[in-house]
VEXTIPA-534928 format. One record per residue (C-alpha): residue number from 1; residue in one letter; x, y, z. Coordinates in nm, 3 decimals, always signed. Example, Ala and Ser with C-alpha at 12.3 -4.5 7.8 and 13.67 -1.06 7.14 Angstrom:
VEXTIPA-534928
+-----+--------+---------+---------+---------+
! num ! residu !      c1 !      c2 !      c3 !
+-----+--------+---------+---------+---------+
!   1 !      A !  +1.230 !  -0.450 !  +0.780 !
!   2 !      S !  +1.367 !  -0.106 !  +0.714 !
+-----+--------+---------+---------+---------+
//
This chain:
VEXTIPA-534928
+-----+--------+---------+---------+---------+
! num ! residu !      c1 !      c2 !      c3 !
+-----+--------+---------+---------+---------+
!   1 !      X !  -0.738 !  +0.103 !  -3.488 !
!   2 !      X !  -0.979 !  +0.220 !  -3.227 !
!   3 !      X !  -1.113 !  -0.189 !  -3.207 !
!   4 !      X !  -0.704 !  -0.243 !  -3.098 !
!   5 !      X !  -0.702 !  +0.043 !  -2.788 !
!   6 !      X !  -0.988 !  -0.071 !  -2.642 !
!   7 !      X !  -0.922 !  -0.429 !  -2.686 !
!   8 !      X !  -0.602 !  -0.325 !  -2.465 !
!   9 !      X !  -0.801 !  -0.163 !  -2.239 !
!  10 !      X !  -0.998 !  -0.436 !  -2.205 !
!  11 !      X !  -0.723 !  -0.664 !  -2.081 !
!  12 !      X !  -0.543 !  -0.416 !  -1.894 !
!  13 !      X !  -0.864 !  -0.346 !  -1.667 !
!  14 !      X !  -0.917 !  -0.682 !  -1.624 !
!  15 !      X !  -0.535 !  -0.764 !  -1.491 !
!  16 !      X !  -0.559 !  -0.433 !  -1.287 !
!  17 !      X !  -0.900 !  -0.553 !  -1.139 !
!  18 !      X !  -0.796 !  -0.826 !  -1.058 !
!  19 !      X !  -0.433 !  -0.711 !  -0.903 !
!  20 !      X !  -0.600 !  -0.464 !  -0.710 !
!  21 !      X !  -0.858 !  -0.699 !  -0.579 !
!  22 !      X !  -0.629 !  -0.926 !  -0.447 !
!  23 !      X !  -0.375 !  -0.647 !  -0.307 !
!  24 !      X !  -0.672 !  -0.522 !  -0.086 !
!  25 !      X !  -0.730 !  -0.848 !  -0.008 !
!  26 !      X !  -0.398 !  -0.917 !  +0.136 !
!  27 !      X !  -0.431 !  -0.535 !  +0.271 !
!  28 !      X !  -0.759 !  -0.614 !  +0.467 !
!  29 !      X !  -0.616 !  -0.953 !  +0.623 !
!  30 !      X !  -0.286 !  -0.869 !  +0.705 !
!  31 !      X !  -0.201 !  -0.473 !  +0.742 !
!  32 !      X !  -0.581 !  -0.331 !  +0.796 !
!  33 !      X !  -0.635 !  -0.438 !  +1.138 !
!  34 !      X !  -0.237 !  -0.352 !  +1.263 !
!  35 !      X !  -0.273 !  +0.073 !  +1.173 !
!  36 !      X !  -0.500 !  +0.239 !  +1.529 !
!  37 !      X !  -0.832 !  +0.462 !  +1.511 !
!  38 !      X !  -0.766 !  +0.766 !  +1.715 !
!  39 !      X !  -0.961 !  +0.782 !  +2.035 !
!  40 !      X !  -1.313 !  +0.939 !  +1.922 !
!  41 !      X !  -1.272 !  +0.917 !  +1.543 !
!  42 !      X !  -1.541 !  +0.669 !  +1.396 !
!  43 !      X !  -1.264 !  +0.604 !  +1.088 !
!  44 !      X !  -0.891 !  +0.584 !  +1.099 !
!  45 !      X !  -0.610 !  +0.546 !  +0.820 !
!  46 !      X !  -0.685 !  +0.239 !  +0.773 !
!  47 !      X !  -1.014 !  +0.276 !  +0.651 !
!  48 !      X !  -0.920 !  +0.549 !  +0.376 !
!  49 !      X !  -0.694 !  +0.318 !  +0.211 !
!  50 !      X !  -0.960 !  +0.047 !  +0.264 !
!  51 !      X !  -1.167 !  +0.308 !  +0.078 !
!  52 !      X !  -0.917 !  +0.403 !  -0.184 !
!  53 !      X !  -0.854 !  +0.011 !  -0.310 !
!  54 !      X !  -1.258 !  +0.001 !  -0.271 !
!  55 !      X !  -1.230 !  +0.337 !  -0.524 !
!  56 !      X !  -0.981 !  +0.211 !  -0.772 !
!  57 !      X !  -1.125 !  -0.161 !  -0.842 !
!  58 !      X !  -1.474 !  +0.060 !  -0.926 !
!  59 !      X !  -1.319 !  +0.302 !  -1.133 !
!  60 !      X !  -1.132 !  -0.004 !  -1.330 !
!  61 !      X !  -1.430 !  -0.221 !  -1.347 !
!  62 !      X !  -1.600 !  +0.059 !  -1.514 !
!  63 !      X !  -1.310 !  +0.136 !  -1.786 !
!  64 !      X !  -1.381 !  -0.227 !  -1.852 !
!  65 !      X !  -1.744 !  -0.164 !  -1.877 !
!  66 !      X !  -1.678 !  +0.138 !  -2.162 !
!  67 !      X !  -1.438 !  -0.091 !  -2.365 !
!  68 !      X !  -1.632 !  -0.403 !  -2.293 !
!  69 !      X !  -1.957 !  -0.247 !  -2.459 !
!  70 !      X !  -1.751 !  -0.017 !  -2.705 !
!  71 !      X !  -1.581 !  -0.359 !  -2.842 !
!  72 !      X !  -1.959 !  -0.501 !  -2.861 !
!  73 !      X !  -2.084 !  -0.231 !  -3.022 !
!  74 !      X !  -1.785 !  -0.216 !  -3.286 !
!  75 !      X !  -1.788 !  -0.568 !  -3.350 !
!  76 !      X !  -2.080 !  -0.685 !  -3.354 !
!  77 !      X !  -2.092 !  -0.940 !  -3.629 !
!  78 !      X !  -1.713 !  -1.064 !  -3.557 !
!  79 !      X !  -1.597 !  -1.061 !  -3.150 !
!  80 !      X !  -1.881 !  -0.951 !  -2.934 !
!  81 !      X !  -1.906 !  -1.248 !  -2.755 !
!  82 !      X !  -1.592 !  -1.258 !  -2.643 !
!  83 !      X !  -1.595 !  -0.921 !  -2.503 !
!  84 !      X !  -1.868 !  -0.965 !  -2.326 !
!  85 !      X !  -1.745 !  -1.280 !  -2.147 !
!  86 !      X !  -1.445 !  -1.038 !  -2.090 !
!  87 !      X !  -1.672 !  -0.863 !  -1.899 !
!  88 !      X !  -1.849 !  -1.113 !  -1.718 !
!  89 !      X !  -1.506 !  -1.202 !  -1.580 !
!  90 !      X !  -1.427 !  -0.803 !  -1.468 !
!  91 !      X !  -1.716 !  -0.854 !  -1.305 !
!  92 !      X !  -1.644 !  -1.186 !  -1.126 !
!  93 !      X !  -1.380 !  -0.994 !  -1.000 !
!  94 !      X !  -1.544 !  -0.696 !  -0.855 !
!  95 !      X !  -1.855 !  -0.932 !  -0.686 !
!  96 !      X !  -1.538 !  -1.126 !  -0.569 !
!  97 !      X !  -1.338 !  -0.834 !  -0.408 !
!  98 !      X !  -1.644 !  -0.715 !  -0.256 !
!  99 !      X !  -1.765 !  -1.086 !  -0.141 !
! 100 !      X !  -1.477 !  -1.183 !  +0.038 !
! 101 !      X !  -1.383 !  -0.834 !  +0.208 !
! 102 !      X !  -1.709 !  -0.798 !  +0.372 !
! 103 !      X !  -1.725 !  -1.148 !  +0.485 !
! 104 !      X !  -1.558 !  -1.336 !  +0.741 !
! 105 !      X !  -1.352 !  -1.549 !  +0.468 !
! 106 !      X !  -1.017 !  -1.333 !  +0.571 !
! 107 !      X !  -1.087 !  -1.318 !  +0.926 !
+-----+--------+---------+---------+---------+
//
């Protein structure tokens, strides 16, 4: 029973990864640059929600960590494997969000 919750939170941390990934994306490349930095602030707006998609694709990626190596530990004769390639995949996701926001990719 406990295998079963964090198998679904597992694949709900992936989706939600990778949904908030590519909303922050689409955030940085198309809304990001349009909201203004007050005259003498180093950050605006802008940059808090920047901060706060930054935020919530961490604190998903490491739900996905917990249930990732929870699963592993819980199965380990049967389905570790695959939870760890569920992992590796969370992961591709965060490198990926991080990758392509800091680059000039979106630019």
């Amino acid at each position: 029973m406990i295998e079963s919750k964090f198998d679904k939170l597992l694949a709900y941390s992936i989706a939600s990864i990778h949904f908030f990934a590519f909303s922050g994306l689409i955030y940085r490349s198309q809304i990001y640059g349009n909201i203004p930095v007050s005259a003498g602030d180093a950050y605006g707006l802008g940059d808090v929600i920047d901060l706060l998609f930054v935020f919530i694709v961490v604190v998903i990626w490491c739900c996905a960590l917990i249930s990732s190596v929870a699963l592993t530990l819980f199965n380990v004769k049967a389905n570790w494997f695959t939870s760890l390639k569920a992992l590796l995949y969370a992961t591709v996701g965060l490198v990926g969000y991080f990758f392509v926001k800091d680059s000039n990719l979106l630019f």
